[in-house]
C-alpha positions as CSV (number, residue, x, y, z in Angstrom):
1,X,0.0,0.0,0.0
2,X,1.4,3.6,-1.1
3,X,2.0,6.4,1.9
4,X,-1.0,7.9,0.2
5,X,-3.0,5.1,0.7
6,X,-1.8,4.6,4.4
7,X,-2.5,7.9,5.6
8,X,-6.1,7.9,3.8
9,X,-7.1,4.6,6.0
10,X,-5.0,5.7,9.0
11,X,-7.5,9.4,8.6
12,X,-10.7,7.2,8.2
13,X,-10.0,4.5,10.8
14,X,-10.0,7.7,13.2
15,X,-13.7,8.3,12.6
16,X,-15.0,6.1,14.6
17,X,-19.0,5.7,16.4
18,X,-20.2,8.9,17.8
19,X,-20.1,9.1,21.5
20,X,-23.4,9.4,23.1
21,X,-22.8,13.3,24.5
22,X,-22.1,14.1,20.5
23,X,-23.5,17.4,19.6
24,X,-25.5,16.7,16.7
25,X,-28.7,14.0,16.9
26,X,-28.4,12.7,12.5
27,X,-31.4,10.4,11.8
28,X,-30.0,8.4,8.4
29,X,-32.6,6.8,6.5
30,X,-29.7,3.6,5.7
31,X,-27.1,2.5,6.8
32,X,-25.0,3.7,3.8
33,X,-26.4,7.2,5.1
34,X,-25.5,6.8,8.5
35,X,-21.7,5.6,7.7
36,X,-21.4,8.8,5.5
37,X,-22.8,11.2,8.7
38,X,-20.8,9.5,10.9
39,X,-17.9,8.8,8.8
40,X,-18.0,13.3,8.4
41,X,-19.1,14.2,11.4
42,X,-17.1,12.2,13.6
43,X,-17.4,12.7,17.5
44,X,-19.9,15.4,16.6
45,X,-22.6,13.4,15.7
46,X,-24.8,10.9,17.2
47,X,-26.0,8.6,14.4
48,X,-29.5,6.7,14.2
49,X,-30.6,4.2,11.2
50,X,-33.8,3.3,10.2
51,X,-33.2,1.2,7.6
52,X,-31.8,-2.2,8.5
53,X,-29.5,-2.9,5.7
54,X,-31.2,-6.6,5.6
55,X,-34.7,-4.7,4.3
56,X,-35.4,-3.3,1.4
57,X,-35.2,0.5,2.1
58,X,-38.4,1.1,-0.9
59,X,-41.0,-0.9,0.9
60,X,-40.8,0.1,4.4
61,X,-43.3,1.2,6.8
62,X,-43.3,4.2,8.8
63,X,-43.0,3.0,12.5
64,X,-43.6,4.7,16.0
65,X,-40.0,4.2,16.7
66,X,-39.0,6.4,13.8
67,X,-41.2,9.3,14.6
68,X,-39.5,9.4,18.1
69,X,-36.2,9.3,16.4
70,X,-37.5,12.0,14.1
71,X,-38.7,13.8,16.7
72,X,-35.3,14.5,18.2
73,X,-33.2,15.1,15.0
74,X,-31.4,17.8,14.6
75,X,-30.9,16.9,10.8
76,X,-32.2,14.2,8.5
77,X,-30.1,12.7,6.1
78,X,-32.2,10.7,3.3
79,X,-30.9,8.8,0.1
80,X,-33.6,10.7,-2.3
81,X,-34.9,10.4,-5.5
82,X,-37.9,9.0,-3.9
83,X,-36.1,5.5,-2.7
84,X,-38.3,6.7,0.6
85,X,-40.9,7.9,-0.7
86,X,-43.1,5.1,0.6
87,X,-43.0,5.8,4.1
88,X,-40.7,8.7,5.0
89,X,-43.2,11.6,4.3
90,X,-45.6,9.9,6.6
91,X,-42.7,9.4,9.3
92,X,-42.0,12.6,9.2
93,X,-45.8,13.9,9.7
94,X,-45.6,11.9,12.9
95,X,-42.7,13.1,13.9
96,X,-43.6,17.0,13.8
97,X,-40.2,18.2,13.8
98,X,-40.3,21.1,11.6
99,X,-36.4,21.8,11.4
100,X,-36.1,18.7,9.4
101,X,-38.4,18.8,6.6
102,X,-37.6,19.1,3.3
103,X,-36.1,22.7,2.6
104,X,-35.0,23.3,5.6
105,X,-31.1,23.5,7.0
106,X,-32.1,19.7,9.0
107,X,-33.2,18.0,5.5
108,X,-30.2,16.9,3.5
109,X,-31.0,14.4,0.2
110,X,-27.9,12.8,-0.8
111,X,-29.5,12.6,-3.8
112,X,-29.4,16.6,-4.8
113,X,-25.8,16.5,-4.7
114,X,-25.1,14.6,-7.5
115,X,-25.5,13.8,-10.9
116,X,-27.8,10.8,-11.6
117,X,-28.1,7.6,-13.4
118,X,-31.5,7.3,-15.6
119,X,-33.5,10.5,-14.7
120,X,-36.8,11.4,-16.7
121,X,-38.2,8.1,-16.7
122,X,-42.2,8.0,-17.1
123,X,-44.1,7.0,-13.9
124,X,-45.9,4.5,-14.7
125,X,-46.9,1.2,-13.6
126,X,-46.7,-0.6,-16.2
127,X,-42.9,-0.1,-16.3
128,X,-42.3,-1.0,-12.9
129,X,-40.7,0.7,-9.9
130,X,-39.3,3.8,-11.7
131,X,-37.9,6.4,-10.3
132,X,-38.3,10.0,-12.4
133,X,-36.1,11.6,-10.2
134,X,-33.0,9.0,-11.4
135,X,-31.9,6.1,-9.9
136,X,-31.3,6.2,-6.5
137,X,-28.5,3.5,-5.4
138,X,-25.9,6.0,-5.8
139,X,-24.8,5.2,-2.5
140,X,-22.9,2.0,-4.9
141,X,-20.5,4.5,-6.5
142,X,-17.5,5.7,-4.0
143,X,-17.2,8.3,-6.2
144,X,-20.6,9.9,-5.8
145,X,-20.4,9.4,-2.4
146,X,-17.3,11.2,-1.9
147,X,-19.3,14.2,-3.4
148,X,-22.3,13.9,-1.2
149,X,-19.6,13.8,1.9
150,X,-18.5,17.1,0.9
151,X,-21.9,18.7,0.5
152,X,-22.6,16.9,3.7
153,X,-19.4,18.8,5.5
154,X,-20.9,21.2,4.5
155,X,-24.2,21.5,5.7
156,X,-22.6,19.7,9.4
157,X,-20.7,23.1,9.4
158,X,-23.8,25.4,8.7
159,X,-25.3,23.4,11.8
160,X,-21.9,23.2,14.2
161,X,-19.9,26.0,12.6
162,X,-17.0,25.1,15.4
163,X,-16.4,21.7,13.8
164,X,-16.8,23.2,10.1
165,X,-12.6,22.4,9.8
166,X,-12.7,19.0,11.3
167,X,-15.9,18.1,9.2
168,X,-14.3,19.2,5.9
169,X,-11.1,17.3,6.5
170,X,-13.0,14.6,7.0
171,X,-14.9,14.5,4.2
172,X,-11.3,15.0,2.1
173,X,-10.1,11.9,3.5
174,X,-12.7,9.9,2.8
175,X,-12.5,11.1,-0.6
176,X,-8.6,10.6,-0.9
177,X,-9.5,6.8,0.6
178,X,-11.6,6.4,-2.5
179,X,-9.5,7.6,-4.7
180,X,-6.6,5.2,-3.6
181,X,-9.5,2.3,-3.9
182,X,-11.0,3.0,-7.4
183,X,-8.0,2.5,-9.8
184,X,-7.5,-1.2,-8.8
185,X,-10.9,-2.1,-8.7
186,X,-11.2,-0.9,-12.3
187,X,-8.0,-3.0,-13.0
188,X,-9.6,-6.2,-11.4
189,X,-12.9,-5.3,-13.4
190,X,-10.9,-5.0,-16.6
191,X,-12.0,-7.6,-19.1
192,X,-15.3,-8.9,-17.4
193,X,-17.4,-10.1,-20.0
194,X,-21.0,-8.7,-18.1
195,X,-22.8,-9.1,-15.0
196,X,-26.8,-9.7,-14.1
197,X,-28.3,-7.9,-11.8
198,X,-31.5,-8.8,-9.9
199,X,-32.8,-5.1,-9.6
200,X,-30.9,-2.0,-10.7
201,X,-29.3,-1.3,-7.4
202,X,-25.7,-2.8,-9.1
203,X,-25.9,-0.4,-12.0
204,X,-23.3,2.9,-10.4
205,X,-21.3,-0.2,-9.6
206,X,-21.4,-1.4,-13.0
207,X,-20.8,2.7,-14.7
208,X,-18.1,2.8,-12.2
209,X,-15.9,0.2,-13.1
210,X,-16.8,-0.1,-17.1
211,X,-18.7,-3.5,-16.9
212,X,-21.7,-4.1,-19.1
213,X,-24.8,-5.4,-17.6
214,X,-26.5,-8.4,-19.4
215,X,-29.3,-8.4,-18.2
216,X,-31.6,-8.6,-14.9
217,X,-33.1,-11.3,-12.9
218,X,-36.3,-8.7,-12.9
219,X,-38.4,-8.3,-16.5
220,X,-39.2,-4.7,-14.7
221,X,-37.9,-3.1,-11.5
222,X,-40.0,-4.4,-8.8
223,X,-41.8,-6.8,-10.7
224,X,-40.8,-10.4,-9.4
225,X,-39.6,-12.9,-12.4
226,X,-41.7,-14.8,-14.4
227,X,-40.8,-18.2,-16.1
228,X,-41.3,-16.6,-19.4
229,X,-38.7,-14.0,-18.5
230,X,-36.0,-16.5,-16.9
231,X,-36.2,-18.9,-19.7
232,X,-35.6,-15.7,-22.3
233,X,-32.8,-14.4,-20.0
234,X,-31.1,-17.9,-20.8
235,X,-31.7,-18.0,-24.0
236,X,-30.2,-14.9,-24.9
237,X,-27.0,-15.1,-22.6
238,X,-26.9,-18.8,-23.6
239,X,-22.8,-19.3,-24.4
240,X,-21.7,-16.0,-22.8
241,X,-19.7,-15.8,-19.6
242,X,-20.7,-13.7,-16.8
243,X,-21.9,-13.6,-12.8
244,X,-25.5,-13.1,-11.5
245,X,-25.3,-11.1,-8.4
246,X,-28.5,-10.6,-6.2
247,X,-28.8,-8.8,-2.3
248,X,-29.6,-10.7,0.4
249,X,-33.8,-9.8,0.7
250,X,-33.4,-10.9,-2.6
251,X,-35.2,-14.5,-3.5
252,X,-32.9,-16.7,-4.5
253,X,-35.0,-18.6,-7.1
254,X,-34.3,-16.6,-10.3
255,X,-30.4,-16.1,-9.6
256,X,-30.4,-20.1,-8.6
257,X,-32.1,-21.5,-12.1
258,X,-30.5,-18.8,-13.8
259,X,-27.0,-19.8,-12.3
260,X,-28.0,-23.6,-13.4
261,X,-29.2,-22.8,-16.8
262,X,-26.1,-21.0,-17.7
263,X,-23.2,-22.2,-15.7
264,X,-22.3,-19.4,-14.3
265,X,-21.8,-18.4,-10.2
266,X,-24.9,-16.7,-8.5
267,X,-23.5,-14.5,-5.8
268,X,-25.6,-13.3,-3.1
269,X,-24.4,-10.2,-1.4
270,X,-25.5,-7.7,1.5
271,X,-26.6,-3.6,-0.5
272,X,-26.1,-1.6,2.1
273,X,-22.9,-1.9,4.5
274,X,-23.7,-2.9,8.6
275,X,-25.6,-0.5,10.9
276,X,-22.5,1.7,12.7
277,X,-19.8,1.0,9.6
278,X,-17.6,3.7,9.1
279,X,-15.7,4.9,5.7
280,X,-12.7,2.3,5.6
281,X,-15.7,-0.7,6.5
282,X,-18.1,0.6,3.6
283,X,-15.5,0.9,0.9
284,X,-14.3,-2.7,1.9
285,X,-18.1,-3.4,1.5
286,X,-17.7,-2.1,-2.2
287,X,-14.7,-4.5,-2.6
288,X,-16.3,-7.4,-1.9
289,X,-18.7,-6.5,-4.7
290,X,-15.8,-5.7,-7.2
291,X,-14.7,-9.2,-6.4
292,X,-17.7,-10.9,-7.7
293,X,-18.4,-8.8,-10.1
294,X,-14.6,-9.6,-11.7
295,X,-15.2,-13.4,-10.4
296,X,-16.4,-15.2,-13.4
């Protein structure tokens, strides 16, 4: 490992959980939310996650425990581009915390710092679970993420202005980590033939490191597979190479016959990184995915 590299993990392995007299209460909708609050904010922030990172994050319900949570924030930080939008505004009605609503200094959307992945998309029904606003499993791309810490130093610092220096240097090293991180994944990557996705939650992942995606185990986002759909999956890849890669809420049906029918490896693997990971933890998350992506 370069001196770069060691003084980027020696800077995030500093960042550790937030101690419980930190000054700022962050609600995170996930858990890849929550590493990038506490992963900025340090000892100045006291981190809660809604999302368990073994549930899908678009199909919650809004619970009495997160109202309470809510209730206390001094700053919501959400994904976006309606990933939420199921249950969050009704959370947040519960919660009557005004400071935190959208527009307001408490209400940061990871989502608005950052360029996208398939925005203008129709909604409609018939084309599954789209999202107009773009796709929002952004949090799959270091790189983005690395922008959204910096816009989230920044509003930490509007919030805490005393900690604005320690927030922003922070936020750089996190950003240098990724950087040391991303040219070897794309040299591991290099050559991979495709991947298959289950949903589109791979697909920064896949932009990221230059692989092309074959197809998915879903005939439309949110829309559970068909036999019809598996059998022309197979029939199309028939003779290729590639991996299938699914989450972990994930069934394991479709990956399994499409893994049989093809001869090639199903992978299942956890989205979102552990409740209380911090930046050097969720970028070794984003490893492990590299590795199967490059393992067929």
């Amino acid at each position: 490992m370069t001196r770069k590299a060691l003084t980027a993990a020696a800077a995030l392995a500093l960042l550790g959980a937030s101690p419980a007299g930190a000054d700022l209460r962050v609600v995170a909708t996930t858990s890849s939310m929550g590493m990038l609050a506490r992963t900025v904010g340090g000892d100045a922030v006291d981190v809660t996650v809604l999302s368990p990172p073994d549930r899908d994050a678009h199909y919650l319900l809004a619970r009495p425990s997160m109202m309470v949570a809510l209730r206390r924030a001094d700053l919501l930080l959400a994904v976006g581009a309606d990933l939420e939008v199921g249950w969050l505004p009704a959370a947040l009605q519960g919660a009557h915390n005004p400071k935190i609503l959208p527009g307001q200094t408490g209400y940061f959307e990871g989502a608005a710092q950052i360029e996208l992945l398939e925005t203008g998309e129709a909604p409609d029904r018939a084309r599954g679970d789209v999202h107009p606003m773009g796709n929002p499993h952004y949090y799959m791309d270091p790189e983005r993420m690395a922008q959204v810490a910096a816009a989230l130093a920044e509003r930490l610092s509007a919030l805490d202005p005393g900690g604005a220096g320690r927030f922003s240097a922070n936020a750089s090293a996190f950003a240098a980590a990724v950087a040391e991180r991303v040219p070897a994944w794309k040299q591991e990557a290099r050559g991979v033939s495709g991947v298959v996705f289950y949903h589109k939650d791979g697909n920064y992942l896949a932009a990221l490191l230059g692989v092309p995606i074959l197809a998915y185990v879903e005939p439309l986002p949110g829309i559970p597979p068909t036999a019809t759909h598996l059998r022309e999956v197979v029939q199309r890849l028939q003779g290729g190479r590639g991996v299938i890669l699914y989450n972990s809420y994930h069934p394991s049906d479709g990956p399994d016959f499409l893994a049989k029918s093809l001869g090639w490896k199903a992978v299942r693997l956890q989205l979102e990184v552990d409740i209380g990971a911090d930046g050097t933890a969720y970028l070794d998350h984003i490893g492990r995915w590299v590795e199967a992506v490059a393992s067929p």
